[in-house]
DOVO-781249 format. One record per residue (C-alpha): residue number from 1; residue in one letter; z, y, x. Coordinates in pm, 1 decimal, decimal comma, always signed. Layout:
N
resi: NUM resn: A up: Z north: Y east: X .
...
***
This chain:
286
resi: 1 resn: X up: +2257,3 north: -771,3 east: +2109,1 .
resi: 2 resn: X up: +2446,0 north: -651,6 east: +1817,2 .
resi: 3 resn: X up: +2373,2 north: -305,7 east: +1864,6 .
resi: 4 resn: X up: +1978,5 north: -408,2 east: +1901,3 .
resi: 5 resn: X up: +1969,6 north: -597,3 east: +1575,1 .
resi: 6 resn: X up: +2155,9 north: -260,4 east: +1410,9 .
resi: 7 resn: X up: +1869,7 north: -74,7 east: +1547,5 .
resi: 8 resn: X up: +1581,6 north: -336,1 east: +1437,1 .
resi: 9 resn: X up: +1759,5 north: -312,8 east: +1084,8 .
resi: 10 resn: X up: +1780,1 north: +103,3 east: +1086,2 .
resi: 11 resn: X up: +1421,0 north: +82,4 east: +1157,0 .
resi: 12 resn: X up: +1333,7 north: -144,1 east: +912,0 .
resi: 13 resn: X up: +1551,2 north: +31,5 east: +631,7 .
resi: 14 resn: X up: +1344,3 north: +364,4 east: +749,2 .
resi: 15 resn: X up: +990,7 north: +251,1 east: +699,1 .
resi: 16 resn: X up: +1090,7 north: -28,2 east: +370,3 .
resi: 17 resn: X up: +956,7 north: -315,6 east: +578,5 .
resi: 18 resn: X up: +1007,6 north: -508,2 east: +253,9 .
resi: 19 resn: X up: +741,1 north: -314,7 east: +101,5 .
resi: 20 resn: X up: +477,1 north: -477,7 east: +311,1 .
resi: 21 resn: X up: +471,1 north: -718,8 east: +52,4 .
resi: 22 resn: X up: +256,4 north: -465,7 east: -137,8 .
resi: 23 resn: X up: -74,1 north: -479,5 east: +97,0 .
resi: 24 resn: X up: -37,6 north: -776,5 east: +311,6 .
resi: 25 resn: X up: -93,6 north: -1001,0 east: +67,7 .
resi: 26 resn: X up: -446,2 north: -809,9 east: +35,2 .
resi: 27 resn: X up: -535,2 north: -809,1 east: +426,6 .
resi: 28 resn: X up: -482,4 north: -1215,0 east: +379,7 .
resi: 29 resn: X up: -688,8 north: -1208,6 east: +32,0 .
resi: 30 resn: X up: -997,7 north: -1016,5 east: +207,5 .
resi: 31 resn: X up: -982,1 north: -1304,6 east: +531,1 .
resi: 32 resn: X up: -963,8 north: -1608,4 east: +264,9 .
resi: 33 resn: X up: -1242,6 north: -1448,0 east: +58,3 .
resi: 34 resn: X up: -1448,2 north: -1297,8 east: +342,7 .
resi: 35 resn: X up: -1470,1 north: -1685,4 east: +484,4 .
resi: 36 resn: X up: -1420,7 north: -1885,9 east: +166,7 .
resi: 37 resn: X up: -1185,3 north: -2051,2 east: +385,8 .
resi: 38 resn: X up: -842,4 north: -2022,8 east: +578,9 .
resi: 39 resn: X up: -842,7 north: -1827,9 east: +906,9 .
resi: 40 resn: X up: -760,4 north: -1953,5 east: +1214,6 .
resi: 41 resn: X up: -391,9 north: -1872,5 east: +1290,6 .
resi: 42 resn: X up: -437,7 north: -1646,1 east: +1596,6 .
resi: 43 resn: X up: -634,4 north: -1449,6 east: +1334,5 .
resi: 44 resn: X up: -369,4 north: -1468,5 east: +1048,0 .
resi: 45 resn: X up: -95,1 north: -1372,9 east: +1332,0 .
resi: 46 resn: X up: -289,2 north: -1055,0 east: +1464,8 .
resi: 47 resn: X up: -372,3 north: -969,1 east: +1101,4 .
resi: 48 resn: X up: +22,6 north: -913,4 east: +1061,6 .
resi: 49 resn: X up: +85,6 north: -804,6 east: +1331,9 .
resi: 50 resn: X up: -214,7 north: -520,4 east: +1246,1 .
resi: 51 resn: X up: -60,8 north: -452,0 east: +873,2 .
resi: 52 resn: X up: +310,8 north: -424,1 east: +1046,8 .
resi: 53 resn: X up: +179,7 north: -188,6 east: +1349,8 .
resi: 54 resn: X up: -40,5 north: +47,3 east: +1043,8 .
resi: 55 resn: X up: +218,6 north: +57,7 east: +778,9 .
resi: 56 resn: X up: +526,8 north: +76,6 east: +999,7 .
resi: 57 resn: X up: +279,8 north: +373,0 east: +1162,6 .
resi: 58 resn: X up: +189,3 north: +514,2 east: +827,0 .
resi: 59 resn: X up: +580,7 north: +535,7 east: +675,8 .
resi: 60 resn: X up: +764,9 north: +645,4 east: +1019,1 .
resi: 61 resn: X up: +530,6 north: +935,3 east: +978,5 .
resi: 62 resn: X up: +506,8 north: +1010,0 east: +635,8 .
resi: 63 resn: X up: +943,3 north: +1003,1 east: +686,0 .
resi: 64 resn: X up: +910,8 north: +1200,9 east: +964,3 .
resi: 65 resn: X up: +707,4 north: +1507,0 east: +830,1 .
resi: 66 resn: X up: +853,3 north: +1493,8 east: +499,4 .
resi: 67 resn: X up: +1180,4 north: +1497,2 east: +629,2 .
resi: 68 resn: X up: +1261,1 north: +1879,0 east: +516,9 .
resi: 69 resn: X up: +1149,3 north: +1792,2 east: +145,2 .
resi: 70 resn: X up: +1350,0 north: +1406,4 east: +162,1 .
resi: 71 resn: X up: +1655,6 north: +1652,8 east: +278,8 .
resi: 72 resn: X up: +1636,4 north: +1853,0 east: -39,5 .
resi: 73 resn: X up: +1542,3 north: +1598,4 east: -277,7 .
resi: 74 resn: X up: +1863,5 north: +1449,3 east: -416,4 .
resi: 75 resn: X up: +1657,5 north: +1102,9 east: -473,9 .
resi: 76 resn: X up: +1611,7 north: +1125,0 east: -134,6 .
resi: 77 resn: X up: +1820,5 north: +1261,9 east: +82,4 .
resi: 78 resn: X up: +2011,3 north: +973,1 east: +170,0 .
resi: 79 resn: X up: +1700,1 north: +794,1 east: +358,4 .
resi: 80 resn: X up: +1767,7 north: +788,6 east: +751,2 .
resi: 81 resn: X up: +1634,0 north: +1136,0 east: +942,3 .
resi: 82 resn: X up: +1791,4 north: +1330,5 east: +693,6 .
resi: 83 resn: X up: +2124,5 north: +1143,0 east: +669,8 .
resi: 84 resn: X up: +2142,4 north: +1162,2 east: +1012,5 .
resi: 85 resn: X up: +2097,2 north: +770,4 east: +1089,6 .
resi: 86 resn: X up: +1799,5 north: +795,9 east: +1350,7 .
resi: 87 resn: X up: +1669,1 north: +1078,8 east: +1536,6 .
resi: 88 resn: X up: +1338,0 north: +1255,5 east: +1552,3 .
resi: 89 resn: X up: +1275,2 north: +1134,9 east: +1856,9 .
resi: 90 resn: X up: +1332,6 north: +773,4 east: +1806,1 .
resi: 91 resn: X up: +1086,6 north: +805,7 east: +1495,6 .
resi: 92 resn: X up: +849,9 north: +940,7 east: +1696,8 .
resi: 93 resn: X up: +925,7 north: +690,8 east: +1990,6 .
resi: 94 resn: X up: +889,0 north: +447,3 east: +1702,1 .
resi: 95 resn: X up: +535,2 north: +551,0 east: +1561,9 .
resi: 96 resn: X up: +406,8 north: +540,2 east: +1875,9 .
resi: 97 resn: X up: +496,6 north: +201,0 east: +1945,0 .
resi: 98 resn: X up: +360,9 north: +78,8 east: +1572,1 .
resi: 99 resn: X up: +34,6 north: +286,1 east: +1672,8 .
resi: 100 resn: X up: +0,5 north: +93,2 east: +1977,4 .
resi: 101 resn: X up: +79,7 north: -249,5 east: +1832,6 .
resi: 102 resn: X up: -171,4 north: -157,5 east: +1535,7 .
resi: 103 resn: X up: -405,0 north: -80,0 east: +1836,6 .
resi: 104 resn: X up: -331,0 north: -410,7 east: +2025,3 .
resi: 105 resn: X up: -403,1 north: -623,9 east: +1682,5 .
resi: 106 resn: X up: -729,3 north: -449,4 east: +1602,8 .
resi: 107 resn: X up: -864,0 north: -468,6 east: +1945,4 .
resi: 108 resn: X up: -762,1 north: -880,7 east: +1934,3 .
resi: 109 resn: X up: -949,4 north: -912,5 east: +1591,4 .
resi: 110 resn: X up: -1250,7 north: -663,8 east: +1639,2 .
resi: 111 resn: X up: -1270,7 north: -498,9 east: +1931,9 .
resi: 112 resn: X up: -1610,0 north: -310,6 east: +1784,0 .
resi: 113 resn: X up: -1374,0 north: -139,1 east: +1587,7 .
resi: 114 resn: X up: -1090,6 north: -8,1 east: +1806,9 .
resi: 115 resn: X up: -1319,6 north: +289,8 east: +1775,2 .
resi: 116 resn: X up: -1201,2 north: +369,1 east: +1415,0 .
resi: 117 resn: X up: -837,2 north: +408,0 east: +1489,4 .
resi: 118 resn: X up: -844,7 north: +743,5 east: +1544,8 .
resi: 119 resn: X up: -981,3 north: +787,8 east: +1224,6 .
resi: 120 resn: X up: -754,1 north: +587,6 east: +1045,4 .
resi: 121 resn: X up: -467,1 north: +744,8 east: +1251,5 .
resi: 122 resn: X up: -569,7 north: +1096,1 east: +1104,4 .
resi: 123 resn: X up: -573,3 north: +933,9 east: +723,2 .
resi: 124 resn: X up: -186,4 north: +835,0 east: +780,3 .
resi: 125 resn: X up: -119,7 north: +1177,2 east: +919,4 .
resi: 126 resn: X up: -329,7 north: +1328,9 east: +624,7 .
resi: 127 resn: X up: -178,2 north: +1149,1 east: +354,6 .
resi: 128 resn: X up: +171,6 north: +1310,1 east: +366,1 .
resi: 129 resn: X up: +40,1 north: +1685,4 east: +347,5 .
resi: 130 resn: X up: -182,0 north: +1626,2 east: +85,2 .
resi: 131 resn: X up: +89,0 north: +1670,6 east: -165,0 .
resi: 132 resn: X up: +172,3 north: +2011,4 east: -84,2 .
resi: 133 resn: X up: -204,0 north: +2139,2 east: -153,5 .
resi: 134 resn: X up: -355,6 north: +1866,0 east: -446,3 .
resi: 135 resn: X up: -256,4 north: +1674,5 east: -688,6 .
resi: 136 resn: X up: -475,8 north: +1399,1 east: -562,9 .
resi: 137 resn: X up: -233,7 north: +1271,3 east: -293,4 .
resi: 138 resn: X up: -209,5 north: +923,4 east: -485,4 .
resi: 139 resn: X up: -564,0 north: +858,7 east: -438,3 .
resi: 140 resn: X up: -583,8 north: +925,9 east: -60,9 .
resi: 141 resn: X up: -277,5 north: +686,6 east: -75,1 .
resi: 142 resn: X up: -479,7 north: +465,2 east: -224,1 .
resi: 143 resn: X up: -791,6 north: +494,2 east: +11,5 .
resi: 144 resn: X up: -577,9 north: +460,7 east: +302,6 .
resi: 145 resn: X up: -381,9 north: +119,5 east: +152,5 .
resi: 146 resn: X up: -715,6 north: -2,2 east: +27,7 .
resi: 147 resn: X up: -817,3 north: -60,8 east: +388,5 .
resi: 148 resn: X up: -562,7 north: -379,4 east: +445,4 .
resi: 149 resn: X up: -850,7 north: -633,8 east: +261,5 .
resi: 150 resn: X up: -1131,3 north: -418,2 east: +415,9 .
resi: 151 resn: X up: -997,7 north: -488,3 east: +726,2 .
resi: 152 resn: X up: -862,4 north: -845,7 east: +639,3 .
resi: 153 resn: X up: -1240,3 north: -912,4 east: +572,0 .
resi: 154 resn: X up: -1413,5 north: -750,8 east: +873,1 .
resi: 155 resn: X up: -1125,4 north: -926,0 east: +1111,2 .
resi: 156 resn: X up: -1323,9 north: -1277,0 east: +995,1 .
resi: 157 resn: X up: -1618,8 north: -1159,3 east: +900,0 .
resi: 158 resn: X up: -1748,8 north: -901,4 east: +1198,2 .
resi: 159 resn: X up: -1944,0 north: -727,0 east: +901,9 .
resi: 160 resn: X up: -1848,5 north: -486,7 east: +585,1 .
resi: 161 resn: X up: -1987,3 north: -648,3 east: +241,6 .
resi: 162 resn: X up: -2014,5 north: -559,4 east: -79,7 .
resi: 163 resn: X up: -1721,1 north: -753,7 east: -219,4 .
resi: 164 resn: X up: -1494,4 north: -644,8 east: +91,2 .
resi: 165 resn: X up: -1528,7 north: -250,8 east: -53,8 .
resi: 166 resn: X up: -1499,8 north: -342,3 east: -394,9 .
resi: 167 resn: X up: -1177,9 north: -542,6 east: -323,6 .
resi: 168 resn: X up: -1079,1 north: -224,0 east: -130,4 .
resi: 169 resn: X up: -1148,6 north: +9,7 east: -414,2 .
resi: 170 resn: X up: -980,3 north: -267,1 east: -643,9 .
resi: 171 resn: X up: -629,7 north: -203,4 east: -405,9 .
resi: 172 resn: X up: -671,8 north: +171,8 east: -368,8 .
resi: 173 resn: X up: -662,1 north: +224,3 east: -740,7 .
resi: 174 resn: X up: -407,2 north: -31,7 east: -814,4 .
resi: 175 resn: X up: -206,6 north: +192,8 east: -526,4 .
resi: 176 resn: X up: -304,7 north: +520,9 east: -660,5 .
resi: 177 resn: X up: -214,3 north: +413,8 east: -1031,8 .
resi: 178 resn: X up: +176,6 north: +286,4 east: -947,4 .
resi: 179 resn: X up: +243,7 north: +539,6 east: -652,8 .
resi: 180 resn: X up: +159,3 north: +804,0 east: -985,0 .
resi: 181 resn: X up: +388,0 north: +629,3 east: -1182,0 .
resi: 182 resn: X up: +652,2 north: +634,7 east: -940,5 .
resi: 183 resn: X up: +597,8 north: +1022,0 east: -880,5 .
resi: 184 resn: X up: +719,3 north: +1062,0 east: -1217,7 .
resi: 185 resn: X up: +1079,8 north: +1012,7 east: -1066,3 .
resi: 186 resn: X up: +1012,6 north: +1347,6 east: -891,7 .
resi: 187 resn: X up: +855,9 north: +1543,6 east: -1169,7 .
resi: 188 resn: X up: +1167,4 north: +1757,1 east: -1201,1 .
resi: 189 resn: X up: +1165,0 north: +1881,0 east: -811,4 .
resi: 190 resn: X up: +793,4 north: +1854,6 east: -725,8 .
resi: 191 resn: X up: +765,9 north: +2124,0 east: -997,9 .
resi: 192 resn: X up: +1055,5 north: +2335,2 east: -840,7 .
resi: 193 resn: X up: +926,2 north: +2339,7 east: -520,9 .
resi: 194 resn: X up: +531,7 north: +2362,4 east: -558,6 .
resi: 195 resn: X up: +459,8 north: +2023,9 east: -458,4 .
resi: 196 resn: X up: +151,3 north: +1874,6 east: -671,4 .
resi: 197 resn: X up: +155,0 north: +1531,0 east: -782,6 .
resi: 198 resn: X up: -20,4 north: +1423,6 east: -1153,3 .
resi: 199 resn: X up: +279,8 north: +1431,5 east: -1300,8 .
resi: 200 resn: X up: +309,7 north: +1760,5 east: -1248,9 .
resi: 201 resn: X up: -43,5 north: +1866,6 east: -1325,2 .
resi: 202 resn: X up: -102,7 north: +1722,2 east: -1612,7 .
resi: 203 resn: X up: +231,7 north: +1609,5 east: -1753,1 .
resi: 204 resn: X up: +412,4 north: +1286,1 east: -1800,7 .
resi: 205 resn: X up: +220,4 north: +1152,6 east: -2084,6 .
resi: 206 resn: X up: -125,4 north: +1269,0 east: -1929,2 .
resi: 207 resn: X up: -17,6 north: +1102,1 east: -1571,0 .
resi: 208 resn: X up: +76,9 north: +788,3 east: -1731,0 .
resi: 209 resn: X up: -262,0 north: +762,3 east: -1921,1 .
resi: 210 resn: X up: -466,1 north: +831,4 east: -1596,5 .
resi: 211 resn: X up: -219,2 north: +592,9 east: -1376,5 .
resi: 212 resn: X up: -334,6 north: +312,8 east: -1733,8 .
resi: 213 resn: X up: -711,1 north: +416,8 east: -1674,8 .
resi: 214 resn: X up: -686,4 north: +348,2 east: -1300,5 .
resi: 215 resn: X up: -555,0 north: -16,8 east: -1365,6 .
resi: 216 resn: X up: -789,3 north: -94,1 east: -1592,1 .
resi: 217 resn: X up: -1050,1 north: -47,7 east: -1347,3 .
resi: 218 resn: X up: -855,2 north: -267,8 east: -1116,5 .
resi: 219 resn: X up: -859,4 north: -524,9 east: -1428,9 .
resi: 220 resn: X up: -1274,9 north: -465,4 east: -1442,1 .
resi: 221 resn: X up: -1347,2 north: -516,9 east: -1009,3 .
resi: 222 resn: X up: -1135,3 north: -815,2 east: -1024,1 .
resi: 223 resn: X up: -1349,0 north: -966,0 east: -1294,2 .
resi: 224 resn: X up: -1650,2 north: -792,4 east: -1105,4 .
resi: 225 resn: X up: -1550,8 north: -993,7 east: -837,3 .
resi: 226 resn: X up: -1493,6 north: -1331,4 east: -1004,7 .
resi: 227 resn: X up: -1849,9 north: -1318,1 east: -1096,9 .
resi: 228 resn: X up: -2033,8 north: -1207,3 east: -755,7 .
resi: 229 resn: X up: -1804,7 north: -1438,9 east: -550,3 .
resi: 230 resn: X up: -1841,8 north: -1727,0 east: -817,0 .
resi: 231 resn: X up: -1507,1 north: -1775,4 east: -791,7 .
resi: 232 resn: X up: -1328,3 north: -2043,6 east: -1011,4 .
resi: 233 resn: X up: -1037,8 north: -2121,3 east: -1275,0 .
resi: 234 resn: X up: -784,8 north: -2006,3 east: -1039,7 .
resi: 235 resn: X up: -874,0 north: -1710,6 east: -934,9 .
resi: 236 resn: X up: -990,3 north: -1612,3 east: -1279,6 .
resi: 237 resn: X up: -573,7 north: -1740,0 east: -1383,0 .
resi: 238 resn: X up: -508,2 north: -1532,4 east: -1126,9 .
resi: 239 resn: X up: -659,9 north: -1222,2 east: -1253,9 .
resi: 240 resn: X up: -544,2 north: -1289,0 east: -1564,3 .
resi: 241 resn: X up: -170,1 north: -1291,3 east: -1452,2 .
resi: 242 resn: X up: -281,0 north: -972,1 east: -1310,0 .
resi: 243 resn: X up: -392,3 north: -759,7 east: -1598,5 .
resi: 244 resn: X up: -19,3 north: -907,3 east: -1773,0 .
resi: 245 resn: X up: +129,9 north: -739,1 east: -1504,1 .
resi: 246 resn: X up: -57,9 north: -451,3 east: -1483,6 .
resi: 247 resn: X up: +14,3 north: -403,2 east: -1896,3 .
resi: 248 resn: X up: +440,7 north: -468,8 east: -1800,1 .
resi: 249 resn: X up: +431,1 north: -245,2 east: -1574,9 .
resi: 250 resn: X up: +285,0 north: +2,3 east: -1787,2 .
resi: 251 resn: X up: +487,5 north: -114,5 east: -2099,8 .
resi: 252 resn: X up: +780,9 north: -66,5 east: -1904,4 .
resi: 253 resn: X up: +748,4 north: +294,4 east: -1778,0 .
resi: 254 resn: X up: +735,3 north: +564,3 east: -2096,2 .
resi: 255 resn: X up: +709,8 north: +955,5 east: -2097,1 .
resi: 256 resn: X up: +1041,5 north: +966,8 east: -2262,0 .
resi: 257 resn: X up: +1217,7 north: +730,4 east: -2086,0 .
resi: 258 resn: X up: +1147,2 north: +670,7 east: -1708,5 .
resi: 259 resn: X up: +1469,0 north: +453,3 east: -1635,3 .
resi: 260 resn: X up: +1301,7 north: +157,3 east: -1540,2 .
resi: 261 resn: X up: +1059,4 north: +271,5 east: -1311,7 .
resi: 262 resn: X up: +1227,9 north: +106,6 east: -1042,6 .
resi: 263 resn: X up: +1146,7 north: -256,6 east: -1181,1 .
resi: 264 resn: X up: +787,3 north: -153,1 east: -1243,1 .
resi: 265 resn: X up: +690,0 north: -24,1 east: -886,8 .
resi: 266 resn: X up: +904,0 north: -328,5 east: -696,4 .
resi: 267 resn: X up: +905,0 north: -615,5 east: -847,1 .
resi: 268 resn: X up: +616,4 north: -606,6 east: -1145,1 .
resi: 269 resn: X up: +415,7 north: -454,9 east: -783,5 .
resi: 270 resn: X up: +543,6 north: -723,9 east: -546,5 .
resi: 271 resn: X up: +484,3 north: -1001,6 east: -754,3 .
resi: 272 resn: X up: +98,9 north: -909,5 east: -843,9 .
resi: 273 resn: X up: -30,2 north: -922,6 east: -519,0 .
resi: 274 resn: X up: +101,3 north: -1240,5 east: -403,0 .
resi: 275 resn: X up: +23,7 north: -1478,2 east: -670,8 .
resi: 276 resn: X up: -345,2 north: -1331,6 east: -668,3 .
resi: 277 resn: X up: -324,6 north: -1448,8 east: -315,1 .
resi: 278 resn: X up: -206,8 north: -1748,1 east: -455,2 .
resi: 279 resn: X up: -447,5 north: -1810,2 east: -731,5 .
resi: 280 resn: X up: -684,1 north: -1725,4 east: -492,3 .
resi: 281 resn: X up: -581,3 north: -1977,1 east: -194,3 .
resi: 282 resn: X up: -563,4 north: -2200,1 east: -485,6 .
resi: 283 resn: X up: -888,0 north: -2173,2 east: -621,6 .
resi: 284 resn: X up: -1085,0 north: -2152,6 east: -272,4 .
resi: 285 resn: X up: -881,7 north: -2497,0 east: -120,3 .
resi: 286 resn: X up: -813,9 north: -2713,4 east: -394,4 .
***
C-alpha cells in the first residue's frame, strides 16, 4: 500500500497534478454557462475525470519527449525521467492509461464525439515539437488548453455555440500569454540550443508586450461575453477581479528582472480561474 501511494505521488509530481487548477475550473465554467445552470453530478464527475485523463495525457507526454532537453536544462533536470525517478516505460504505461480514461469520460458525456480523440490526441503529441521549429508553440498550447470549456460546454449542451468558442479563445490566449511569460525563465538555453519560444524571437521586452496584448484580449471576450450571455453583477465582479490579475501578473514579471515569475504563473494563474468560476456560479444561482 505504501509503495502504491509512492507511486500515485511520483506520478502526480511528474505531470503537476496541482496544475489542473489552471483549466478545470474552465471545463466547469463552459457546463454552468452552456446550461445557465449546475450540471448533474454524473456529468460534473466524468467532466473531471475527462480534464484528469487529457491533461495527465497531455504532460506525461510532453515529459516524455522532452525528456533529452529537461536533461540538459539545469531548471529542469531534476523533474522525474531525467532524474531517474520513473521509467520510460511506466510513462508510457501511464499515458496510455490517461488516454483511455480521457476516452472512457468523453464517450460517458458525448459519445458523438469519441470520434475527435484522435484528433485531439495528435494536438497533445504536436504541442511539444512545436518548439523546436516556431516560435508559436504558446499558442498551440493555448488552442489545445482552450478546449477544457469547449468541451465543458458541448458535455451539457450536445452542440458548439458561439459563446462556447469565444470562451475557448478567451482560455487559449490567457494560456498562450502566461506560458510566454514563463518561457522567459528559459530565454538563456532556448537560445543556446535552437529552441524557439517569443522570448527568444523577439526579446524579453517584445515577448512581454505580446504576452500584455494577448491578455487584454482575454480582458475584451470576457466583457464580450458578459454582454451576449446577459450575464449579471457577479460575473461582471468577476471579470473585473480578472483584468486585476491579469495587470499583477504582468506588473510582477519585468524584462530586467524575471525573479518573480514563479508567483505570477502559480498563484496570480491559479487564483484567476477559480474565482471567475466563482463569480460566475455566483451570478448564475443566486
Amino acid at each position: 500500500m505504501v509503495l502504491f501511494r509512492n507511486k500515485v505521488r511520483t506520478f502526480a509530481g511528474l505531470v503537476k497534478f496541482e496544475h489542473t487548477v489552471f483549466a478545470l475550473p474552465f471545463a466547469y465554467l463552459g457546463a454552468v454557462l452552456g446550461i445557465r445552470g449546475l450540471p448533474a453530478w454524473e456529468q460534473l464527475f466524468w467532466m473531471t475525470m475527462a480534464m484528469v485523463g487529457a491533461r495527465s495525457a497531455a504532460m506525461g507526454l510532453n515529459r516524455l519527449i522532452d525528456r533529452e532537453l529537461d536533461q540538459a536544462n539545469p531548471r529542469t533536470a531534476g523533474r522525474h525521467l531525467p532524474h531517474g525517478l520513473v521509467s520510460i516505460r511506466e510513462v508510457k504505461t501511464f499515458i496510455v492509461g490517461a488516454l483511455l480514461l480521457f476516452t472512457l469520460s468523453v464517450y460517458r458525456l458525448s459519445p458523438g464525439h469519441v470520434v475527435y480523440i484522435p484528433l485531439i490526441a495528435l494536438l497533445m503529441i504536436g504541442y511539444s515539437y512545436t518548439k523546436r521549429f516556431t516560435c508559436l508553440s504558446h499558442i498551440v498550447l493555448g488552442l489545445v488548453i482552450g478546449l477544457a470549456p469547449l468541451g465543458g460546454w458541448i458535455s451539457v449542451t450536445q452542440k458548439i455555440e458561439l459563446p462556447a468558442v469565444l470562451l475557448g479563445l478567451t482560455v487559449a490566449l490567457w494560456i498562450a500569454g502566461f506560458d510566454i511569460i514563463y518561457a522567459t525563465l528559459d530565454y538563456d538555453f532556448d537560445k543556446g540550443y535552437g529552441l524557439h519560444s517569443l522570448p527568444v524571437a523577439r526579446g524579453l521586452r517584445s515577448a512581454l508586450f505580446i504576452s500584455a496584448v494577448f491578455h487584454f484580449i482575454v480582458a475584451v471576450l470576457l466583457v464580450t461575453l458578459y454582454f451576449l450571455l446577459n450575464l449579471g453583477s457577479w460575473y461582471l465582479t468577476g471579470v473585473i477581479l480578472s483584468v486585476l490579475l491579469l495587470y499583477y501578473q504582468h506588473a510582477l514579471v519585468l524584462p530586467h528582472d524575471l525573479s518573480r515569475v514563479n508567483t505570477a504563473f502559480f498563484n496570480v494563474n491559479g487564483l484567476l480561474s477559480i474565482q471567475l468560476l466563482v463569480f460566475t456560479a455566483l451570478d448564475i444561482f443566486l
